[in-house]
N, C-alpha and C positions, 0 to 999 in steps of 0.2 A: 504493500500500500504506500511505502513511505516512495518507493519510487515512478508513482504514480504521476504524471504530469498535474498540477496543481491549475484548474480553468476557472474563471470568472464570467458568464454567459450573460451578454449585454442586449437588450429589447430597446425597440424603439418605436412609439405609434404616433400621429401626427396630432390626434384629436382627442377631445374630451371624453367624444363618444366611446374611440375605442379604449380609451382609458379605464372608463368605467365600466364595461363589459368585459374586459380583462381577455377578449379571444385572440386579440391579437398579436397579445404577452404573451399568452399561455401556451400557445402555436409557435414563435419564438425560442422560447425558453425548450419544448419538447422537443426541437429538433435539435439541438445543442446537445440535451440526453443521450437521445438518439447516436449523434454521432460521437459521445465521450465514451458511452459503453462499447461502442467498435473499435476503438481508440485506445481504449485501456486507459483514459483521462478517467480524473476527477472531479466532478464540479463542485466546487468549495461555497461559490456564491452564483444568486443570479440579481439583477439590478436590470433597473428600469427608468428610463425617461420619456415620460409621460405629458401629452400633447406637445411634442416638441417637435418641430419640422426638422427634414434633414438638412436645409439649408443652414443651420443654428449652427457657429462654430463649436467645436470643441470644447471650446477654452468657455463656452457659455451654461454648456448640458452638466449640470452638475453631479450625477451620477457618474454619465462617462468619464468628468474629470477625477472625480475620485476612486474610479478601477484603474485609472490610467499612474495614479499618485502610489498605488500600490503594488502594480505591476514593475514601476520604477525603482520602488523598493525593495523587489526580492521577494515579495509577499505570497506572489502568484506567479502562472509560469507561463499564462493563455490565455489571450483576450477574445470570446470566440463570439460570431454571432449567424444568422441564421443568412441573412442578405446582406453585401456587399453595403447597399443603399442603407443599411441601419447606420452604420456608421457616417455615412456621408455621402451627399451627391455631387461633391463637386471632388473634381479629377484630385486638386493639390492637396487638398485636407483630407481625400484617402491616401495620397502618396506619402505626406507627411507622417501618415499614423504609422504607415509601412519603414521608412525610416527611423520611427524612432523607434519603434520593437526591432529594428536593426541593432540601434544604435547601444540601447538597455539590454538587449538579450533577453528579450521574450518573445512570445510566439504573434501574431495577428492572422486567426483562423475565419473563414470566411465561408461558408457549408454550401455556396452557392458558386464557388469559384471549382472549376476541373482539375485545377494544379494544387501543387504547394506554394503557400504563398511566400514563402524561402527560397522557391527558386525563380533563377532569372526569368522561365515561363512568368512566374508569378507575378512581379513586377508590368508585366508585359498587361498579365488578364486585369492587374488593378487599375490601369489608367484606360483601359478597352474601356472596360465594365464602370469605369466612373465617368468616360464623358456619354454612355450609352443615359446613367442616371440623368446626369446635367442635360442630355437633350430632351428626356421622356417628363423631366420640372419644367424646362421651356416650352414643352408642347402644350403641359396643361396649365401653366400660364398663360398660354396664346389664345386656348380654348374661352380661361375664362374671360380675358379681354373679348372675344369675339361676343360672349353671353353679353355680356356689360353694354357694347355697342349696340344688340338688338335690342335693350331696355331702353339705351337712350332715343334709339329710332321710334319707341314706342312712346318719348315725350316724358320717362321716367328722368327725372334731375338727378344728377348722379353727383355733382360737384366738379370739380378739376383732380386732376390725380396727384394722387399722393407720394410726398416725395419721401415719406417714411419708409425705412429701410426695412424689411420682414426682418430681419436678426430683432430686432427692436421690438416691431408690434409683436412677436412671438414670444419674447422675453416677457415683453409688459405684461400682456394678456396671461400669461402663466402665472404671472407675482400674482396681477390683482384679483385671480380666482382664487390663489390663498389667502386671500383676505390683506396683503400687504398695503402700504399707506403709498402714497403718492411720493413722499422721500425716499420712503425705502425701496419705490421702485426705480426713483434718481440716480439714488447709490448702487443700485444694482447697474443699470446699464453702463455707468461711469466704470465701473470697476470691470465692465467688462470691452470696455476699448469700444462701443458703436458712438458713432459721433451721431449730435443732432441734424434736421436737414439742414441747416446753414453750417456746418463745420463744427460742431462746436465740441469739445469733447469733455464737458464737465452740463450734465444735465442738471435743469433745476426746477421745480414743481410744476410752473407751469407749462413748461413742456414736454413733460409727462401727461399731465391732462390733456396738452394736444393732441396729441396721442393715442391718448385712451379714446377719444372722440374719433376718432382717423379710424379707429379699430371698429370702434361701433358702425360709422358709416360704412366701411366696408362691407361690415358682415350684414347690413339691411341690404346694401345695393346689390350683394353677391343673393342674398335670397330672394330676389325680382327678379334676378338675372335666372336663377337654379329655375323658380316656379314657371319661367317659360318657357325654359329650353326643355322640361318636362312634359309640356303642352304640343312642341314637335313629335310628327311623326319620324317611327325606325327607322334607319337608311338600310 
């Protein structure tokens, strides 16, 4: 047992919803099982960030960053997860993770990659498989701009768009379902390097409320937009 590879099995779901129904942790976390009992691994711990997009840096998911603080210490041997995309959709910040389980000497296992992710294929399938994520984000962001547009063709006021960065509204919207204050949601995004929309990199209350208000609007215009393009017919 003692020389059992020591794993940490890491979930990630976007939404509230799937938060709270737990199916798409729980699907996650099993195939991780799955592959540690074929493996002759361990899993030690499983950890979860919850409503958090994969766009959200590393340095922001506070779960990820705390398997990542323990992996660095020797604590664990394997940072594994079920899809590529949990960990992140854009090409550098999967590269970087693969770097630094380089660089620390731990493993970064990916149950959705063909390879080892140690070997130079490896590298190869990380940056395939991370600009494949980054395009399938752009697409369904294109989607929903196109939704948005047929709301506004329908005379629906949408506003001007928002130059709020999603690292931000995703952050914010997460504190302030935990009940966080409006500083302590300042202080969170301050500490976590996203500047305001004019540059600014020390947040302060009242643009954070703006914020929160950016977020609200969103999620009303995104659900005009969802309730029509539901009223299309299938292609």
């Amino acid at each position: 047992m003692t020389d059992m590879l020591r794993v940490i099995s890491y979930a990630r779901v976007s939404t509230g919803t799937q938060a709270q129904s737990g199916l798409g942790v729980d699907a996650q976390h099993q195939a991780v099982d799955r592959e540690a009992r074929q493996r002759g691994w361990r899993v030690v711990d499983y950890i979860t960030d919850n409503a958090i997009s994969g766009t959200i840096p590393t340095r922001c998911r506070p779960e990820l960053r705390r398997a990542l603080d323990r992996l660095a210490r020797g604590e664990l041997d394997v940072l594994a997860v079920a899809r590529s995309d949990r960990l992140a959709r854009s090409a550098i910040e999967l590269l970087q993770l693969y770097e630094r389980a380089q660089t620390e000497g731990w493993t970064l296992a990916a149950l959705d990659a063909p390879v080892e992710l140690a070997d130079p294929s490896g590298v190869l399938y990380i940056g395939v498989r991370a600009l494949f994520s980054e395009f399938e984000a752009r697409m369904a962001s294109a989607r929903t701009r196109e939704a948005l547009e047929i709301a506004r063709r329908r005379g629906v006021r949408l506003g001007r768009p928002s130059r709020q960065s999603e690292a931000a509204k995703t952050l914010a919207a997460k504190l302030r379902a935990e009940g966080r204050s409006y500083g302590q949601i300042a202080a969170a995004l301050t500490e976590a390097g996203i500047t305001t929309p004019t540059g600014n990199t020390e947040w302060k209350r009242s643009s954070v409320q703006s914020l929160l208000r950016t977020i609200e609007h969103d999620r009303q215009a995104q659900a005009l937009a969802d309730s029509h393009a539901d009223r299309q017919p299938e292609d």
